[in-house]
Kinemage of the C-alpha trace (Angstrom):
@kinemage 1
@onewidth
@group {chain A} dominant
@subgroup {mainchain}
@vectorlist {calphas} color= white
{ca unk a 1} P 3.751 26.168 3.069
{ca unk a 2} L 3.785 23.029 0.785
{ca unk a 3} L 5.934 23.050 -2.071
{ca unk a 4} L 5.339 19.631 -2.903
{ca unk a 5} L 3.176 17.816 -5.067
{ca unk a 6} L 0.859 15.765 -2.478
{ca unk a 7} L -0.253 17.005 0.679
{ca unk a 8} L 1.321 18.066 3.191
{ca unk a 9} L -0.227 15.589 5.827
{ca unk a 10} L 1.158 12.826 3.689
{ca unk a 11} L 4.399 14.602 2.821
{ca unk a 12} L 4.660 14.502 6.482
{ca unk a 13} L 4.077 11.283 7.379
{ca unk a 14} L 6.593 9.975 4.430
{ca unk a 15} L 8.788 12.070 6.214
{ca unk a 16} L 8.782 10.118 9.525
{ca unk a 17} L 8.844 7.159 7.375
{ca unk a 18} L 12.223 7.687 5.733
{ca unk a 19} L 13.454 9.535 8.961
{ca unk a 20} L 12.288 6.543 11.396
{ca unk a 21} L 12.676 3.381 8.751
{ca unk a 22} L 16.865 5.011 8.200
{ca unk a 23} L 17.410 5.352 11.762
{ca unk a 24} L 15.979 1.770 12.557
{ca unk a 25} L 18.128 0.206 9.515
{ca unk a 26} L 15.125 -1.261 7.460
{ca unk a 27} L 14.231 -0.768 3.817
{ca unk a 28} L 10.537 -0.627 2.836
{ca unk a 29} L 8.690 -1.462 -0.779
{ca unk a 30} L 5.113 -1.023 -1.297
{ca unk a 31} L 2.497 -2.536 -3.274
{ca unk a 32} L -0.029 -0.393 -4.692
{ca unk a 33} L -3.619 -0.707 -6.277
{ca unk a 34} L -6.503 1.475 -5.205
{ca unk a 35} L -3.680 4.231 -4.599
{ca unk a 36} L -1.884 4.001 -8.315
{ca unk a 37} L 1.606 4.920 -6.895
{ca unk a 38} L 0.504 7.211 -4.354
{ca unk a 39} L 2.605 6.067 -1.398
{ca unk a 40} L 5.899 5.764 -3.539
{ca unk a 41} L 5.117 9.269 -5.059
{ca unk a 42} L 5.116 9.945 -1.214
{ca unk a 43} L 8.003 8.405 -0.386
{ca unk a 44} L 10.005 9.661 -2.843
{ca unk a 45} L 9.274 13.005 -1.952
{ca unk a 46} L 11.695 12.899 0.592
{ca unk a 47} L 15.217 13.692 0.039
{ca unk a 48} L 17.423 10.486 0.990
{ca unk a 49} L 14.614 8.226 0.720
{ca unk a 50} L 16.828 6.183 -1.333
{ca unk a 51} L 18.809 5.036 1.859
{ca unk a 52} L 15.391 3.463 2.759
{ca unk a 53} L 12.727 3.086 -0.451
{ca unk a 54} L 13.988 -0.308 -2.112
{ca unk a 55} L 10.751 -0.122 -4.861
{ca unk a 56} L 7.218 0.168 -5.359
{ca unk a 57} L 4.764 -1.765 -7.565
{ca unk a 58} L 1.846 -0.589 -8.804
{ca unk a 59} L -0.638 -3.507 -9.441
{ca unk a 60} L -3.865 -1.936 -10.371
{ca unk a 61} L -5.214 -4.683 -12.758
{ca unk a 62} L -5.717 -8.222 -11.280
{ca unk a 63} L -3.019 -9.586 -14.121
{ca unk a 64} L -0.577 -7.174 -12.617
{ca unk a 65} L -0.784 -8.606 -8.939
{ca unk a 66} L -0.739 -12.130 -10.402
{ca unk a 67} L 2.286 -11.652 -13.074
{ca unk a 68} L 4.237 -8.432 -10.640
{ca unk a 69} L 3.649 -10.232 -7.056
{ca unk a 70} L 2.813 -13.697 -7.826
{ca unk a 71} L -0.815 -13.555 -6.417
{ca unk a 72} L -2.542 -16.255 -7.129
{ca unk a 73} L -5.386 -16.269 -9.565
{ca unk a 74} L -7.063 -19.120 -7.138
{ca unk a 75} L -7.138 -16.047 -4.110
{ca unk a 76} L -8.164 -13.190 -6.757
{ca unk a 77} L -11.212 -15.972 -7.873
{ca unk a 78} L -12.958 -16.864 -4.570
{ca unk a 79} L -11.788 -13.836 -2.292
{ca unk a 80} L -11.235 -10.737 -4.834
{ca unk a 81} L -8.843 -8.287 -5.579
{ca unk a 82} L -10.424 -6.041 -2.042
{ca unk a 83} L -9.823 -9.003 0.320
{ca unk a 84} L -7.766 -9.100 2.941
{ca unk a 85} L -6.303 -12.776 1.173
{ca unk a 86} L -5.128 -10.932 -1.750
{ca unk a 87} L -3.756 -8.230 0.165
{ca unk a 88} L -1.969 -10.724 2.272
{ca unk a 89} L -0.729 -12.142 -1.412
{ca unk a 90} L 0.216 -9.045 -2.591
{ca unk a 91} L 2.277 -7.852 0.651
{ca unk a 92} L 4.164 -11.879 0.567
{ca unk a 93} L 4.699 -11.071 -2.674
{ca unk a 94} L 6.328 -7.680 -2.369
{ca unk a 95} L 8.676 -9.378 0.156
{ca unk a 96} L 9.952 -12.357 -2.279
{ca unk a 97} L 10.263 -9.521 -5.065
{ca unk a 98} L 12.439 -7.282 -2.999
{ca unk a 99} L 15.190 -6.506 -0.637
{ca unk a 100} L 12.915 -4.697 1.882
{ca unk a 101} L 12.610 -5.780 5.181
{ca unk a 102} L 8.853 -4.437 5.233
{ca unk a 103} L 6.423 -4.295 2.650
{ca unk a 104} L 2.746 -3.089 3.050
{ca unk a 105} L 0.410 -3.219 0.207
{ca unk a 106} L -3.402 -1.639 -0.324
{ca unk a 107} L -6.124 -2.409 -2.692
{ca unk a 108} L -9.734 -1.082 -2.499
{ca unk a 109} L -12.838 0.619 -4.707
{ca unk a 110} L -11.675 4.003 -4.791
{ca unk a 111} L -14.762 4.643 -6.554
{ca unk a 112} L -17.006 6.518 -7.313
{ca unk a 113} L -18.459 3.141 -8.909
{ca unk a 114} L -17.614 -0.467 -8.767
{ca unk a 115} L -18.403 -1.006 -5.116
{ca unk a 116} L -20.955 -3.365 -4.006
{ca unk a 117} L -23.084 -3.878 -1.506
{ca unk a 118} L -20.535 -6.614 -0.170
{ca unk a 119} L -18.177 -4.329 -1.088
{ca unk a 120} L -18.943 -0.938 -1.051
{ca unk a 121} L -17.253 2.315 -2.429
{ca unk a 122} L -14.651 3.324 0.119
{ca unk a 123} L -13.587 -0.051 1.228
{ca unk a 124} L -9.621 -0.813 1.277
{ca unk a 125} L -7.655 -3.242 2.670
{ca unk a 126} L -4.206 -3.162 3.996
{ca unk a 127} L -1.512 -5.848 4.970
{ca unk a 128} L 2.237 -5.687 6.382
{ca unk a 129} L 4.640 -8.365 5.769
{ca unk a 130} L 7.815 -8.071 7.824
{ca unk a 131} L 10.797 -10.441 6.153
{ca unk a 132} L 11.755 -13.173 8.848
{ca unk a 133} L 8.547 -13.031 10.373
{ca unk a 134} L 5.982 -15.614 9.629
{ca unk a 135} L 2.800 -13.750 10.708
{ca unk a 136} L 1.237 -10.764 7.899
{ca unk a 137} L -1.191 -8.348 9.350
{ca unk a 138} L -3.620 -7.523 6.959
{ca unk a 139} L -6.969 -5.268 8.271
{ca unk a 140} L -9.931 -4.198 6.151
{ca unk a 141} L -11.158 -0.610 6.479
{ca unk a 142} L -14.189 1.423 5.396
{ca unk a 143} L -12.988 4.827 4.546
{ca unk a 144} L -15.010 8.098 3.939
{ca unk a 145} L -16.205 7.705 0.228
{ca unk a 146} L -17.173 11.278 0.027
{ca unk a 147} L -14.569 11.521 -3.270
{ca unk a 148} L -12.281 9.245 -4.835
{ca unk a 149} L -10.066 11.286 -4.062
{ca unk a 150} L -10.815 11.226 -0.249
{ca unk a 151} L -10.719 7.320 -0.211
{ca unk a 152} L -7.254 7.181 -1.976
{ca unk a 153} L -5.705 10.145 0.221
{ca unk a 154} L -6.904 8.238 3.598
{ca unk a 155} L -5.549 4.641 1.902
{ca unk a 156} L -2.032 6.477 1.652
{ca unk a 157} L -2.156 7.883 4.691
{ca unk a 158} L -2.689 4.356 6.233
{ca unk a 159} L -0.173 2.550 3.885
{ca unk a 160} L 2.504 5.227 5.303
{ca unk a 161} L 1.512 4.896 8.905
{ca unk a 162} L 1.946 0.675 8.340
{ca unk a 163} L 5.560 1.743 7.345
{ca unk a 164} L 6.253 3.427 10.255
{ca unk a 165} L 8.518 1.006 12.831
């Protein structure tokens, strides 16, 4: 039985998050759009995350990314918000705003409107930034767009399996 308040596939996975991240040393932060906190909420679901979870930022508007991570308006112009150059922003960002030693970030059209046909409903993008490294993976996935809620549970579940070490 679940007692908590999100799922239990992604109270699980926040689970071996904390359990993994503590046991390898490393502190995580997230930065959070299409989800609205989601991953944090998950997170912090977990008794002792604090020995891992430095902080979280949710950055749904573009002025949040630019004024919370320092995104630049130039990246949000040409490539959007859903682009795997803002996400990249947003996750370097997370990293110069923290003490983490990994920080993954999502934005996407949750939906049920606002996608294109460049851009549809469903699509979210993802990047990992790990401090000291110079490289930032950042991957752009179509999920299920059966529900908004289906698109954001899938984006967290992905944001919390980037955590993993």
């Amino acid at each position: 039985m679940n007692d908590g308040l999100l799922p239990a596939d992604v109270t699980a996975l926040a689970a071996r998050v904390i359990a993994e991240n503590a046991a390898a040393g490393r502190r995580v932060a997230v930065a959070e759009s299409c989800t609205g906190g989601l991953v944090t909420a998950a997170l912090t679901e977990i008794a002792g995350c604090s020995a891992v979870l430095d902080r979280g930022f949710v950055t749904y508007s573009n002025g949040a990314k630019q004024d919370l991570l320092g995104v630049s308006a130039d990246i949000i112009d040409t490539f959007g918000a859903v682009s795997a150059a803002c996400a990249w922003a947003m996750a370097q960002g997370v990293l110069k705003r923290s003490d983490a030693d990994v920080a993954v970030s999502v934005s996407g059209i949750a939906g049920p409107g606002g996608g294109t046909a460049q851009k549809p409903v469903g699509l979210v993008v993802f990047a990992k930034a790990v401090r000291g490294l110079p490289e930032v993976v950042a991957e752009e996935r179509q999920l299920d767009a059966s529900s908004r809620a289906a698109v954001r549970h899938q984006a967290a579940l992905i944001a919390l399996e980037l955590l993993l070490p």
